[in-house]
N, CA, C and O atoms as a Tripos MOL2 file, in Angstrom:
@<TRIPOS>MOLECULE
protein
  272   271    68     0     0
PROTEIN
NO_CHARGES

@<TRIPOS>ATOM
      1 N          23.0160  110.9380   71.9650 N.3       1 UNK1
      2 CA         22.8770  109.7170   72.7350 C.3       1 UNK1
      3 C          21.4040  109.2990   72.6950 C.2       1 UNK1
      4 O          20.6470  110.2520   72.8760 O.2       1 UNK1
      5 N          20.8490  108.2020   72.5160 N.am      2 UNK2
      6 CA         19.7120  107.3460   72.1510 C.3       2 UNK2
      7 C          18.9770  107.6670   73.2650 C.2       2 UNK2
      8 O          19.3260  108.8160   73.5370 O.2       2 UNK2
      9 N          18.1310  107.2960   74.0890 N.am      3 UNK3
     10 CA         17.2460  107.1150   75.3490 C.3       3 UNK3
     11 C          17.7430  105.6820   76.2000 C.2       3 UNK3
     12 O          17.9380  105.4880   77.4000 O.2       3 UNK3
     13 N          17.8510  104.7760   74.9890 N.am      4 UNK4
     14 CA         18.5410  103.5930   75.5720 C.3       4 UNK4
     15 C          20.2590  103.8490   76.0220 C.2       4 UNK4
     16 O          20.9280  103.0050   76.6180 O.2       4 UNK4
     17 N          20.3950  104.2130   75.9040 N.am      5 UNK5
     18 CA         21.7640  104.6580   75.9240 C.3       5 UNK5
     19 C          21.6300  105.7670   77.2330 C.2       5 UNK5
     20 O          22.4420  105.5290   78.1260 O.2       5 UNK5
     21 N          20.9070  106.7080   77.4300 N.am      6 UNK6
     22 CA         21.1180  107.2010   78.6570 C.3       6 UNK6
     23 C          20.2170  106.5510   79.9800 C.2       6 UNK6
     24 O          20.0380  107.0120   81.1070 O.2       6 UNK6
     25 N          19.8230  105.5150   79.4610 N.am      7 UNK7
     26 CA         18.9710  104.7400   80.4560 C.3       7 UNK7
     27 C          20.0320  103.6540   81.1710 C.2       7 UNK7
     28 O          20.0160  103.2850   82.3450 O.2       7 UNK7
     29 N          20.8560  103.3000   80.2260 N.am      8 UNK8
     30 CA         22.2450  102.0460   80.4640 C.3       8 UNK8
     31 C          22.9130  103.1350   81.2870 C.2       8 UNK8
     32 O          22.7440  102.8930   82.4820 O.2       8 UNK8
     33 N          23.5840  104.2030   81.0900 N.am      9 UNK9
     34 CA         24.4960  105.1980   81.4510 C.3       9 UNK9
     35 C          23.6330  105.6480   83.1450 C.2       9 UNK9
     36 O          24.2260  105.6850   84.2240 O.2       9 UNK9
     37 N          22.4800  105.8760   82.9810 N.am     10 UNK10
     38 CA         21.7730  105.9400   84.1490 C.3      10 UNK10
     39 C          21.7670  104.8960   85.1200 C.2      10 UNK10
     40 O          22.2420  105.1440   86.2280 O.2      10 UNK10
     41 N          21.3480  103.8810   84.9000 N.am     11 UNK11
     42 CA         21.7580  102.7520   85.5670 C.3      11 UNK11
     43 C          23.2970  102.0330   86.1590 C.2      11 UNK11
     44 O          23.4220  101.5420   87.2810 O.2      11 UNK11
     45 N          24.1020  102.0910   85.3870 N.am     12 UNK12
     46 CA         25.6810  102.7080   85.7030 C.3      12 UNK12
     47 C          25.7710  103.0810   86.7540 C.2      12 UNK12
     48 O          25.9430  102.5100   87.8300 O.2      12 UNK12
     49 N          25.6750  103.9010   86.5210 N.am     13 UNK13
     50 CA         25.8270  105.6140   87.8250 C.3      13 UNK13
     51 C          25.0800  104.9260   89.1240 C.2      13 UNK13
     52 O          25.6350  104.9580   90.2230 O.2      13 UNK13
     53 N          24.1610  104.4810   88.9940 N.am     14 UNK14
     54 CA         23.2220  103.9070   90.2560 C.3      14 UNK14
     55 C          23.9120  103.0020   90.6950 C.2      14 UNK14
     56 O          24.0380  102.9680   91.9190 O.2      14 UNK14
     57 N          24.4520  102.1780   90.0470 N.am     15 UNK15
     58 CA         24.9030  100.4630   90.0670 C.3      15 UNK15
     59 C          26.3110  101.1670   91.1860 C.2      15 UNK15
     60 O          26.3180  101.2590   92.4130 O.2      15 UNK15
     61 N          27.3230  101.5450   90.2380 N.am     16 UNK16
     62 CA         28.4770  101.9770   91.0640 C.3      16 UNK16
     63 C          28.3070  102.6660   92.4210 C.2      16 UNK16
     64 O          29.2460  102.5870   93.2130 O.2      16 UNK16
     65 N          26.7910  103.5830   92.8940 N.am     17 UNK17
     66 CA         26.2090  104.3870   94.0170 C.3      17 UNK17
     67 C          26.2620  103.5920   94.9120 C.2      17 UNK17
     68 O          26.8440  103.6040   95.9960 O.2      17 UNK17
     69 N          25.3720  102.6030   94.2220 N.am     18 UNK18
     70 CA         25.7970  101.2640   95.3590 C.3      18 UNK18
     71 C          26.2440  101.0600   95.7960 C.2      18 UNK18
     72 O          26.2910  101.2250   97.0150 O.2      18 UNK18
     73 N          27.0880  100.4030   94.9310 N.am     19 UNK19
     74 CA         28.2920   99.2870   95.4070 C.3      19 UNK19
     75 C          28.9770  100.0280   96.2870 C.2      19 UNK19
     76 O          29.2370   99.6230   97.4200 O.2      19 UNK19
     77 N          29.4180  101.4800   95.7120 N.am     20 UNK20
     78 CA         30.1210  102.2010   97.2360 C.3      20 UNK20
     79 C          29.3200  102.1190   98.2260 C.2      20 UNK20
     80 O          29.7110  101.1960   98.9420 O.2      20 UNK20
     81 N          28.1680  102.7240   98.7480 N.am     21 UNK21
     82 CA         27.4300  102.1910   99.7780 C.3      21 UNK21
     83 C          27.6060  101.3320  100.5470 C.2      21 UNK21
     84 O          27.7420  101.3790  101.7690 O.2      21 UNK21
     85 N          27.6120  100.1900   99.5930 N.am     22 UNK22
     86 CA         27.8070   98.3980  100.1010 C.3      22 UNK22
     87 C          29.1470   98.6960  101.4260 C.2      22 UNK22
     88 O          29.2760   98.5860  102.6460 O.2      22 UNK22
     89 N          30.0730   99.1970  100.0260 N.am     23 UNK23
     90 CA         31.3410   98.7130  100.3780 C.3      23 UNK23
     91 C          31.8230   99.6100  101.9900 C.2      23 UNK23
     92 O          32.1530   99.1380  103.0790 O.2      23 UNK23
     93 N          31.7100  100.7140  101.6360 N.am     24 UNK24
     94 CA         31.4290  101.5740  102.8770 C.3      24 UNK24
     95 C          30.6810  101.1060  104.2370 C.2      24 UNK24
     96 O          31.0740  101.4790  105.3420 O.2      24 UNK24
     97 N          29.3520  100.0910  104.0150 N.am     25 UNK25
     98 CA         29.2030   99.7410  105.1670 C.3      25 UNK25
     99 C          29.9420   98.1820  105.5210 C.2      25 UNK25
    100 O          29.7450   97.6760  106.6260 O.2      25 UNK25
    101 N          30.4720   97.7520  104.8810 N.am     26 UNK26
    102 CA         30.8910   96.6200  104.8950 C.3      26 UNK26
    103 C          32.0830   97.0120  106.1550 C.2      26 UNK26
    104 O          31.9940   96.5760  107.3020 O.2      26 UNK26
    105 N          33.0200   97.7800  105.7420 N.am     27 UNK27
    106 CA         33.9480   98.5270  105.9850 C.3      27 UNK27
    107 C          33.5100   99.1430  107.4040 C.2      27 UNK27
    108 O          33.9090   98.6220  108.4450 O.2      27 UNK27
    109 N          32.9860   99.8510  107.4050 N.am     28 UNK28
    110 CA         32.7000  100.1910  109.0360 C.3      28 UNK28
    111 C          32.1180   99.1880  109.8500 C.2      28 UNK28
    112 O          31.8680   99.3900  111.0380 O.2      28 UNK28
    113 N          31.9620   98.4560  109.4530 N.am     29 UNK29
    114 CA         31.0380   96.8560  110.6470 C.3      29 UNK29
    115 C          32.6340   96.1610  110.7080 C.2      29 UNK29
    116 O          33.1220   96.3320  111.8250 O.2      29 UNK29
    117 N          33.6200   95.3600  109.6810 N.am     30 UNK30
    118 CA         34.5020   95.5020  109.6250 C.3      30 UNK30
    119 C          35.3150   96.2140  110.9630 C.2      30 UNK30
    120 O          35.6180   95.7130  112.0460 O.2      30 UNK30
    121 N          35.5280   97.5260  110.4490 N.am     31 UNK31
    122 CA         36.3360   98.3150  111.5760 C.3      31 UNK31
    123 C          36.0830   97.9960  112.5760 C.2      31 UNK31
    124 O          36.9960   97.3310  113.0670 O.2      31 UNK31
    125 N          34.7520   98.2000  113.5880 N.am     32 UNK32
    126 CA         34.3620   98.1660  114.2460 C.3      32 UNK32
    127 C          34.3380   96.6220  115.0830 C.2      32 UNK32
    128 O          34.6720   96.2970  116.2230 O.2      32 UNK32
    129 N          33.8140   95.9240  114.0060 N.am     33 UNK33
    130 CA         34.0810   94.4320  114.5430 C.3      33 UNK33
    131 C          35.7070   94.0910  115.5250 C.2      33 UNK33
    132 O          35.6410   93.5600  116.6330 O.2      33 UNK33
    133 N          37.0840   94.5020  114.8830 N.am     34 UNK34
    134 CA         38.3190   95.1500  114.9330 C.3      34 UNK34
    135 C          38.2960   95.7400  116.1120 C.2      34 UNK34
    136 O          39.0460   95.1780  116.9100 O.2      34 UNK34
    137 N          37.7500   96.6230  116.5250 N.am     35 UNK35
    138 CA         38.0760   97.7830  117.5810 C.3      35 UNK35
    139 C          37.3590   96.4740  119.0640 C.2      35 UNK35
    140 O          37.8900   96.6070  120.1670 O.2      35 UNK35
    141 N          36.4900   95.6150  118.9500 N.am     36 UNK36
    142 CA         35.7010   95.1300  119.6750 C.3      36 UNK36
    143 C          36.8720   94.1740  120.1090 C.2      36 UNK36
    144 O          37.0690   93.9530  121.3040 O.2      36 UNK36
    145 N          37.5780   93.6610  119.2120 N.am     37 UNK37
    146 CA         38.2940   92.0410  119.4690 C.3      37 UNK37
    147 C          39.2130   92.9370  119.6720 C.2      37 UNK37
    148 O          39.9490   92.2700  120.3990 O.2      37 UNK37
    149 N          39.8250   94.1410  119.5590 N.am     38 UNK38
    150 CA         40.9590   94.5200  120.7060 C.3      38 UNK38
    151 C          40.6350   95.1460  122.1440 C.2      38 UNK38
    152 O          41.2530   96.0030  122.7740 O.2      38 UNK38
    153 N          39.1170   94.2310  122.5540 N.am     39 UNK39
    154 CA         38.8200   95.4950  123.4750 C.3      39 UNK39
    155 C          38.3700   96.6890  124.5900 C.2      39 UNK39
    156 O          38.2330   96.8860  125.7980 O.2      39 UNK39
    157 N          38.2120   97.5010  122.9250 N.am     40 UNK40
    158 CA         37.8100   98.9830  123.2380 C.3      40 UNK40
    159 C          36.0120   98.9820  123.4740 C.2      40 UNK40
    160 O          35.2100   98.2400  122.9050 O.2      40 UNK40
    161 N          35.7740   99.8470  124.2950 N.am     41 UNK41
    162 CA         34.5590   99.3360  125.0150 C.3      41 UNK41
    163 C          33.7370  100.0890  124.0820 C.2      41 UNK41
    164 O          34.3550  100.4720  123.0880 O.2      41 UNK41
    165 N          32.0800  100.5130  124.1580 N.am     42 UNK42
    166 CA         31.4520  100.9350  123.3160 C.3      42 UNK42
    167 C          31.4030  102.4160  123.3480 C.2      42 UNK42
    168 O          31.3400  103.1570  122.3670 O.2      42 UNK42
    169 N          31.4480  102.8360  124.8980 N.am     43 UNK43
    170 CA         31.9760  104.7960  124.8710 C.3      43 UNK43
    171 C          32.7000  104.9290  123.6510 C.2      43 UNK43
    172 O          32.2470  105.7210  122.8240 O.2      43 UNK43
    173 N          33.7850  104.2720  123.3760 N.am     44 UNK44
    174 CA         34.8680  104.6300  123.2390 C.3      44 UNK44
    175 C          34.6640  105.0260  121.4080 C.2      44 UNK44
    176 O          34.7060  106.0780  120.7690 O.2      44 UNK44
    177 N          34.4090  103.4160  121.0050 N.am     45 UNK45
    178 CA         33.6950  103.0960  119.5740 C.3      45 UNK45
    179 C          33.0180  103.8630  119.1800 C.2      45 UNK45
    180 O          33.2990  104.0880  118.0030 O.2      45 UNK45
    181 N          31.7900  104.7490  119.7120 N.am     46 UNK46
    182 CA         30.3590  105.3220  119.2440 C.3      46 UNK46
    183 C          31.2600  107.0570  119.5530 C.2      46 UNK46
    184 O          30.6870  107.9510  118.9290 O.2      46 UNK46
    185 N          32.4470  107.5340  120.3480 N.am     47 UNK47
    186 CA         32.7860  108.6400  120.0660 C.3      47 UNK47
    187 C          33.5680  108.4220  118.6790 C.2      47 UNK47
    188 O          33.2790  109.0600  117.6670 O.2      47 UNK47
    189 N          34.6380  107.4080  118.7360 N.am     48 UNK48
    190 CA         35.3370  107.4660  117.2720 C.3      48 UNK48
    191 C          34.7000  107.6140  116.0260 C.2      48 UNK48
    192 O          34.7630  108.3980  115.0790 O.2      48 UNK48
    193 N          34.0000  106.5030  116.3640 N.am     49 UNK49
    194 CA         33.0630  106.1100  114.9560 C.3      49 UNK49
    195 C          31.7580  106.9240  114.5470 C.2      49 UNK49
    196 O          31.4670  107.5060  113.5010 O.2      49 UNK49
    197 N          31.1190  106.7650  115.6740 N.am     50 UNK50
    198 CA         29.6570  107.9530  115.3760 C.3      50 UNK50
    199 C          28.3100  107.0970  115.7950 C.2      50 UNK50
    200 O          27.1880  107.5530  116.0140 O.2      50 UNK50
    201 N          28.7950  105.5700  115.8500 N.am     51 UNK51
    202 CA         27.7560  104.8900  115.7070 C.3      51 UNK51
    203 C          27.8000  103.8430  116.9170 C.2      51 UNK51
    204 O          28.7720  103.2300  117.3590 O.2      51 UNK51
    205 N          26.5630  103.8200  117.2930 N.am     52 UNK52
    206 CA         26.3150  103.3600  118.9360 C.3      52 UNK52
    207 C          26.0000  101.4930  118.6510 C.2      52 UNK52
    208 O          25.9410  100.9550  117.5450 O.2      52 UNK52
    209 N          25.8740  100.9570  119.7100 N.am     53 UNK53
    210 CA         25.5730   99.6920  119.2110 C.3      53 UNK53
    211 C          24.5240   99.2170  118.7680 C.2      53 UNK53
    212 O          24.4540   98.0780  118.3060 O.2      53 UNK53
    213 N          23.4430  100.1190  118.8550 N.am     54 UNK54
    214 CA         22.1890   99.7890  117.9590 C.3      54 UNK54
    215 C          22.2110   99.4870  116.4350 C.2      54 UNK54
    216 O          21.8630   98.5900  115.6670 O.2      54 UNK54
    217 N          22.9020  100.9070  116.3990 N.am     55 UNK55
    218 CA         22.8630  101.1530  115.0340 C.3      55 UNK55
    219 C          23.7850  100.2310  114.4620 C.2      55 UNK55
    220 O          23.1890   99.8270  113.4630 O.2      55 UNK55
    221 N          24.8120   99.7040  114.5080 N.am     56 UNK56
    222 CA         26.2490   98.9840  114.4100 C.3      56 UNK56
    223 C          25.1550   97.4660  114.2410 C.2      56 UNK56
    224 O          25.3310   96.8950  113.1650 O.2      56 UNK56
    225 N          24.2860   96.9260  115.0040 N.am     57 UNK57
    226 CA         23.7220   95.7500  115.2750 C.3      57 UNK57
    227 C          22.4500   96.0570  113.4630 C.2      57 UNK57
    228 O          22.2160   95.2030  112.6080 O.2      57 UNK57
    229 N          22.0440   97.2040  113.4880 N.am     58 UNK58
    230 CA         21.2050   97.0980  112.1660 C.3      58 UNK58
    231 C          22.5710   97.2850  111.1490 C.2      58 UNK58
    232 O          22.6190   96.3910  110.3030 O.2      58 UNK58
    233 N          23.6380   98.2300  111.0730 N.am     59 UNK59
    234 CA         24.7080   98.3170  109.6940 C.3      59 UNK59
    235 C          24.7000   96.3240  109.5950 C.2      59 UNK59
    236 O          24.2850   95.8170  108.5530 O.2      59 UNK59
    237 N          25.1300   95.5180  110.6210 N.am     60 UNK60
    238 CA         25.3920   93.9620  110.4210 C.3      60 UNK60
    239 C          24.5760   93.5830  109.7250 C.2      60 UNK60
    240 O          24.9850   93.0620  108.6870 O.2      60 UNK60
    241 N          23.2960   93.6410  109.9050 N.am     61 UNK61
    242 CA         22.2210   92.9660  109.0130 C.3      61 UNK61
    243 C          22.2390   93.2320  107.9990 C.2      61 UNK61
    244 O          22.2580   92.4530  107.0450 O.2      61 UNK61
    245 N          22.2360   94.6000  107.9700 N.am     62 UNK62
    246 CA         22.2600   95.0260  106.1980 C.3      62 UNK62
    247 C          23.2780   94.2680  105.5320 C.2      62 UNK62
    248 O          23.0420   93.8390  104.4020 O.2      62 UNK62
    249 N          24.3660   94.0500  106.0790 N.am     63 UNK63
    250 CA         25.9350   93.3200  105.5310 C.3      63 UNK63
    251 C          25.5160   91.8940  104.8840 C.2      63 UNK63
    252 O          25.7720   91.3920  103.7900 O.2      63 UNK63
    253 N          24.4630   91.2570  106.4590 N.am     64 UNK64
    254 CA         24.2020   89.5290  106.0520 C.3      64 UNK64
    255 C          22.8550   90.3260  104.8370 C.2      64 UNK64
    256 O          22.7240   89.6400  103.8230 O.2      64 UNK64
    257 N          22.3070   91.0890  104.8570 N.am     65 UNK65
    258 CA         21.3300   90.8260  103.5300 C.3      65 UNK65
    259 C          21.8330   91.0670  102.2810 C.2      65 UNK65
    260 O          21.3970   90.5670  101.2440 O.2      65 UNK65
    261 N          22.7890   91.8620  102.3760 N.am     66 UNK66
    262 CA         23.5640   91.9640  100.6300 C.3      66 UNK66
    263 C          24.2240   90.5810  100.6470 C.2      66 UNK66
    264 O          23.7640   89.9020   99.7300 O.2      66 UNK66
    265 N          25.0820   89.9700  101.3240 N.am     67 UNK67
    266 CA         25.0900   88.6120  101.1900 C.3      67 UNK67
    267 C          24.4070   87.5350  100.9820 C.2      67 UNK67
    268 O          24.8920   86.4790  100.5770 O.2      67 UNK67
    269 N          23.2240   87.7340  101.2480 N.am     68 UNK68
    270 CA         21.9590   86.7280  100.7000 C.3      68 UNK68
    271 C          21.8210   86.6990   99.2710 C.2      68 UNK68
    272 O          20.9450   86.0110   98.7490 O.2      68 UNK68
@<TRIPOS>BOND
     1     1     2 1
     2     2     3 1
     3     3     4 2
     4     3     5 am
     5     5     6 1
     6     6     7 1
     7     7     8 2
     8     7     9 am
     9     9    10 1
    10    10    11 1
    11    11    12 2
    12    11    13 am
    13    13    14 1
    14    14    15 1
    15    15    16 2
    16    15    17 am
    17    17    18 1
    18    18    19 1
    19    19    20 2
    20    19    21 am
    21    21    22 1
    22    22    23 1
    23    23    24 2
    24    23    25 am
    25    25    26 1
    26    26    27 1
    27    27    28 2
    28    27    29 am
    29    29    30 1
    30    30    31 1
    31    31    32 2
    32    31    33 am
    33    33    34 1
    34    34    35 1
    35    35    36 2
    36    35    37 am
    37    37    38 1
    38    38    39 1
    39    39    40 2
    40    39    41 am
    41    41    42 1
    42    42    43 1
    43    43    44 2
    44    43    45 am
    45    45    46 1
    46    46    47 1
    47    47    48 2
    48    47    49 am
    49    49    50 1
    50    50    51 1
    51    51    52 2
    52    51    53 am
    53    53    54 1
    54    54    55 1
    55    55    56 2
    56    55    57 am
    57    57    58 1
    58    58    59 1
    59    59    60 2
    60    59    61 am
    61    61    62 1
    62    62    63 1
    63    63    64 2
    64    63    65 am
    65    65    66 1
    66    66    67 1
    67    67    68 2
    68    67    69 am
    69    69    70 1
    70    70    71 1
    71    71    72 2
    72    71    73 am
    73    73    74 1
    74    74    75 1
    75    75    76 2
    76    75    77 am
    77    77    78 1
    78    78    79 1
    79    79    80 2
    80    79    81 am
    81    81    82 1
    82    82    83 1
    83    83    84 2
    84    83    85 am
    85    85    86 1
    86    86    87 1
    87    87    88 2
    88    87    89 am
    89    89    90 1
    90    90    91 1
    91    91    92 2
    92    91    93 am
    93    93    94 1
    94    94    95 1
    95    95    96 2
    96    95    97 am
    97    97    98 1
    98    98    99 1
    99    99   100 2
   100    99   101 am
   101   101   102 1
   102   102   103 1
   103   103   104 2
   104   103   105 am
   105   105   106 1
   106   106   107 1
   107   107   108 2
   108   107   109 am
   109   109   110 1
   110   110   111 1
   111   111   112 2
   112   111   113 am
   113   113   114 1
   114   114   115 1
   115   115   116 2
   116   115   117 am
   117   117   118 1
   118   118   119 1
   119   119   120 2
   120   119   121 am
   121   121   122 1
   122   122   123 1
   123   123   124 2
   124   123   125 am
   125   125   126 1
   126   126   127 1
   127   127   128 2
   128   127   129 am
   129   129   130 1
   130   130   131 1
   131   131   132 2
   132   131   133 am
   133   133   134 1
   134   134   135 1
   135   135   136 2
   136   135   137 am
   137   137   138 1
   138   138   139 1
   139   139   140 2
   140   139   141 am
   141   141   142 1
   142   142   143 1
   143   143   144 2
   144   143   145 am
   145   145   146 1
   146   146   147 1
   147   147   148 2
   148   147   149 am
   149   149   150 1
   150   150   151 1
   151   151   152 2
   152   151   153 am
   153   153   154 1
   154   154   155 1
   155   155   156 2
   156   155   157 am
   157   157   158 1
   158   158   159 1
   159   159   160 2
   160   159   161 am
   161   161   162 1
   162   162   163 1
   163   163   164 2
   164   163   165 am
   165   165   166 1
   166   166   167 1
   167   167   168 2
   168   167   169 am
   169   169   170 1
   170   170   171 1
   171   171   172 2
   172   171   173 am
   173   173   174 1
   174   174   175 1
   175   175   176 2
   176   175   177 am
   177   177   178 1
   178   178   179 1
   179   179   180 2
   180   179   181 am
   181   181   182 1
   182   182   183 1
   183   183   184 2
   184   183   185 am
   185   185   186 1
   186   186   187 1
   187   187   188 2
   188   187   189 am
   189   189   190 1
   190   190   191 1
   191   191   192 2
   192   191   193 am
   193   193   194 1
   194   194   195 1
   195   195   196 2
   196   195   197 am
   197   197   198 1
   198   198   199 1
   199   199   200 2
   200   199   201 am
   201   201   202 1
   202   202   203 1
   203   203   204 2
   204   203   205 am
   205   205   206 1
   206   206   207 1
   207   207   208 2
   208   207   209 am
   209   209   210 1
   210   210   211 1
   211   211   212 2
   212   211   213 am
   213   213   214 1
   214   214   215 1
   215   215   216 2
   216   215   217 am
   217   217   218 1
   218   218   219 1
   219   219   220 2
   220   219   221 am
   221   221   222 1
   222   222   223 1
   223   223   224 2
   224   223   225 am
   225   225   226 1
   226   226   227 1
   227   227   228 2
   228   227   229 am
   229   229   230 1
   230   230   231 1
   231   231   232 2
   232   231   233 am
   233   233   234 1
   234   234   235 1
   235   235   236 2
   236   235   237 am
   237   237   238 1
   238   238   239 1
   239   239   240 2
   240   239   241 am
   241   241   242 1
   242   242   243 1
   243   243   244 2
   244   243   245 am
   245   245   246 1
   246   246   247 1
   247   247   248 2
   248   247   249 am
   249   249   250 1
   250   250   251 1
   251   251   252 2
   252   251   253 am
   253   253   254 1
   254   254   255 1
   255   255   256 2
   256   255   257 am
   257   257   258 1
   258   258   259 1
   259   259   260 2
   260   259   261 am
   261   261   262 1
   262   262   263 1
   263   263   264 2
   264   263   265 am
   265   265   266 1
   266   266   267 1
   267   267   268 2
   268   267   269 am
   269   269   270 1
   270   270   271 1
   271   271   272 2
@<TRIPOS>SUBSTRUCTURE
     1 UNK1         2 RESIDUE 1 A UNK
     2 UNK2         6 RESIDUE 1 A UNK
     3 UNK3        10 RESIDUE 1 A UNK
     4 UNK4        14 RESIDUE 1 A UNK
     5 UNK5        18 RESIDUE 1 A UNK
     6 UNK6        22 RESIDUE 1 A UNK
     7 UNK7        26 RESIDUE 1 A UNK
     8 UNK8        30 RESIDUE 1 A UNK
     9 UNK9        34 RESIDUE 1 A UNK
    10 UNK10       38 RESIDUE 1 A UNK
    11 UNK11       42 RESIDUE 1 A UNK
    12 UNK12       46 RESIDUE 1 A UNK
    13 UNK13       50 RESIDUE 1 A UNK
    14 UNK14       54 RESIDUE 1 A UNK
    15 UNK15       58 RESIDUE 1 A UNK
    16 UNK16       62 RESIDUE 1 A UNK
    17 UNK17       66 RESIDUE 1 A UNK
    18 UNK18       70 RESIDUE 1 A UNK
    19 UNK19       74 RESIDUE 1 A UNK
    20 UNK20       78 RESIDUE 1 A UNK
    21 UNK21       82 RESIDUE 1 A UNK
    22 UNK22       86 RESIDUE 1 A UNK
    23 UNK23       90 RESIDUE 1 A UNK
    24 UNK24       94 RESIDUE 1 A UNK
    25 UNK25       98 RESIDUE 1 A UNK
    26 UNK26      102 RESIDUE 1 A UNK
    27 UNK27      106 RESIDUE 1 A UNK
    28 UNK28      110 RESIDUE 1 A UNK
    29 UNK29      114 RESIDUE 1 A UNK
    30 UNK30      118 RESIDUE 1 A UNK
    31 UNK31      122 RESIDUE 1 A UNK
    32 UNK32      126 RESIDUE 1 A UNK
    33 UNK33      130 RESIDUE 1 A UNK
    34 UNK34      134 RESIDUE 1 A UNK
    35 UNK35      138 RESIDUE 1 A UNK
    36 UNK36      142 RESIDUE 1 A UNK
    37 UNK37      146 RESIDUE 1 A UNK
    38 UNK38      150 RESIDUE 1 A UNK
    39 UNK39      154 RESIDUE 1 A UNK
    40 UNK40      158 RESIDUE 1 A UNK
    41 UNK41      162 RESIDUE 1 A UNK
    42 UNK42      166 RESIDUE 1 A UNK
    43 UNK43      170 RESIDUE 1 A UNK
    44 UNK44      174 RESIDUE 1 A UNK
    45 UNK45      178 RESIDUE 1 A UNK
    46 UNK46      182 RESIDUE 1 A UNK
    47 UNK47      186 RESIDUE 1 A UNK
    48 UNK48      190 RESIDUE 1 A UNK
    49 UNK49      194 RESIDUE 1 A UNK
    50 UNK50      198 RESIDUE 1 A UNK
    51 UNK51      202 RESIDUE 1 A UNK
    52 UNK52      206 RESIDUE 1 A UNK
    53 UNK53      210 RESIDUE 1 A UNK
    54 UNK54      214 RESIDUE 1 A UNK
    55 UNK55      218 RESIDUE 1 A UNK
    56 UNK56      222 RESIDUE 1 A UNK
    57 UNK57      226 RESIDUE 1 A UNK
    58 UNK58      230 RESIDUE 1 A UNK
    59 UNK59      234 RESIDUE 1 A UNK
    60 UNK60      238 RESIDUE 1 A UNK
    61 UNK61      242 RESIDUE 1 A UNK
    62 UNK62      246 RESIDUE 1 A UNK
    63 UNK63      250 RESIDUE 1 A UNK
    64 UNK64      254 RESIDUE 1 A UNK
    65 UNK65      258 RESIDUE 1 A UNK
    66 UNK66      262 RESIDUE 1 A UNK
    67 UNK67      266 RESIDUE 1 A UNK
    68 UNK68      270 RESIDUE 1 A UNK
């Protein structure tokens, strides 16, 4: 395999790291958004989930900046 060729293949691997990332937090702001409009108060959310409303208020942003 060339250098260019494991540099494309390297980049790959990163690219897809991502996107799960992305998609994963997309997905828990998502959920969570869900648990709110049926709701369930924030005790309740931050034992299920793990994540308190701070943190839940920075996962959102990150969401609107991959959308930018």
């Amino acid at each position: 395999m060339t250098y260019a060729q494991e540099l494309l293949k390297e980049g790959r691997t990163e690219g897809r790291a991502e996107g799960r990332t992305e998609g994963e937090i997309k997905a828990e702001v998502r959920i969570i958004e869900n648990l709110l409009q049926e709701g369930m108060e924030w005790a309740a959310i931050e034992r299920v989930t793990g994540v308190n409303e701070a943190q839940f208020q920075a996962l959102k942003q990150q969401v609107e900046d991959m959308n930018d």
